[in-house]
Residue, then its C-alpha position, 0 to 999 in steps of 0.5 A: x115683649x121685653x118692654x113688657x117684661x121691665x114694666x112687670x120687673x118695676x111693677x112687681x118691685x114697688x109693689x112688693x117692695x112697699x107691702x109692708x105696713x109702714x110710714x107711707x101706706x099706713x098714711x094713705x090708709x089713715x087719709x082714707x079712713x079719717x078724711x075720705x077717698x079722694x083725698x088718700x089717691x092724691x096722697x098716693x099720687x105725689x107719693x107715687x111720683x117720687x118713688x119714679x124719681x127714685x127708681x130713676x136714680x138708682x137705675x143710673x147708679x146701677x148702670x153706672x156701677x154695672x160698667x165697674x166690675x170691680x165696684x160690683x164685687x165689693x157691691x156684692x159683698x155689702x148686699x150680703x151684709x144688708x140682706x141679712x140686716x134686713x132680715x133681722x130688721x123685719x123679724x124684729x117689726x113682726x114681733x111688735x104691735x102695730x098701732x097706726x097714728x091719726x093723720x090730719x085731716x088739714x093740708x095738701x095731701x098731694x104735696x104730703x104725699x111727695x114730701x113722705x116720699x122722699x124722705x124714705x131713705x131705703x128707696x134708692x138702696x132697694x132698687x138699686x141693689x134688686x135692679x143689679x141683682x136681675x140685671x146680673x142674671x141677665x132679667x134686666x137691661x140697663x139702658x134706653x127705652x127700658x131705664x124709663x119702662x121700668x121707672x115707669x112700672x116702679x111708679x104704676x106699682x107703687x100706686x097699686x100698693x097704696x090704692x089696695x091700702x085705700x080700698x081694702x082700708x077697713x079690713x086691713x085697720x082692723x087686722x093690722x097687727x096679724x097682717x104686718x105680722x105675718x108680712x114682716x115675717x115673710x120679708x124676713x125670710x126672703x131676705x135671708x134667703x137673698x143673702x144665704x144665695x148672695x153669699x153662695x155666688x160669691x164663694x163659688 
């Protein structure tokens, strides 16, 4: 039940992690509309690879952090610092408009999909510091076979968030502005909430 258990954490954590209208699901979503389906899953595959690799290093930072307590205080201490910026940082995207640029419709879209992928900076950090925040309340375990369940669920979540963008394209592109709204909102205050928790940990 445990290896289930870290597909569903890697899972829900790319999912929900990239929920977000932004760089990479807004793409797949202007691939779909503008040059078709099949185009936009290959998108979403190469990008999909990528945050596997992603998740995949944090966990070995992770894991390598988790054998340094010391490191994991002063860890503990920036997550604070972060989750309130990133607070501020999705309120603030819920108070703009949202207007999704065209897309080309020439090139490998696959290939596209992996170089996007990895130039989103914030992958590591994110997965780095969710995956020290469960295994501190002892949800995840850092090692062998379940590093590679869960990198592996990060990888299938990630793909799901990207498929939802593709098919529910023409839905979604007409009420962007009151979904990234109300999304970013939402991020908003779970991060606040993360940080207002963090902090508390640490003062007890």
């Amino acid at each position: 039940m445990e290896y289930f258990y870290h597909i569903l954490y890697g899972v829900f954590m790319a999912y929900f992690g990239l929920i977000s209208p932004g760089m990479l699901n807004m793409t797949a979503l202007k691939i779909r509309i503008n040059t078709g389906k099949f185009e936009s899953v290959k998108f979403a595959i190469g990008a999909s690879i990528v945050v596997f690799i992603q998740a995949g290093i944090a966990l070995y930072f992770a894991d390598y952090f988790l054998k340094n307590p010391t490191i994991i205080q002063t860890l503990k201490k920036i997550a604070v610092f972060v989750f309130f910026i990133l607070s501020i940082f999705f309120y603030v995207l819920s108070r703009k408009q949202l207007n999704p640029k065209t897309t080309s419709a020439n090139g490998n879209f696959f290939l596209k999909g992996v170089g996007m992928s990895a130039i989103n900076m914030l992958a590591i950090p994110f997965y780095l510091g969710l995956s020290i925040y469960l295994t501190s309340i002892n949800k995840l375990i850092i090692e062998q076979p379940y590093i590679l369940l869960f990198v592996f669920g990060a990888g299938i979540g990630s793909f799901l968030i990207f498929y939802t963008y593709i098919l529910f394209a023409n839905i979604i592109i007409k009420k962007v502005s009151f979904i990234a709204k109300n999304i970013n909102l939402l991020l908003s205050l779970l991060f606040l909430l993360l940080g207002i928790f963090t902090l508390i940990k640490i003062l007890q």
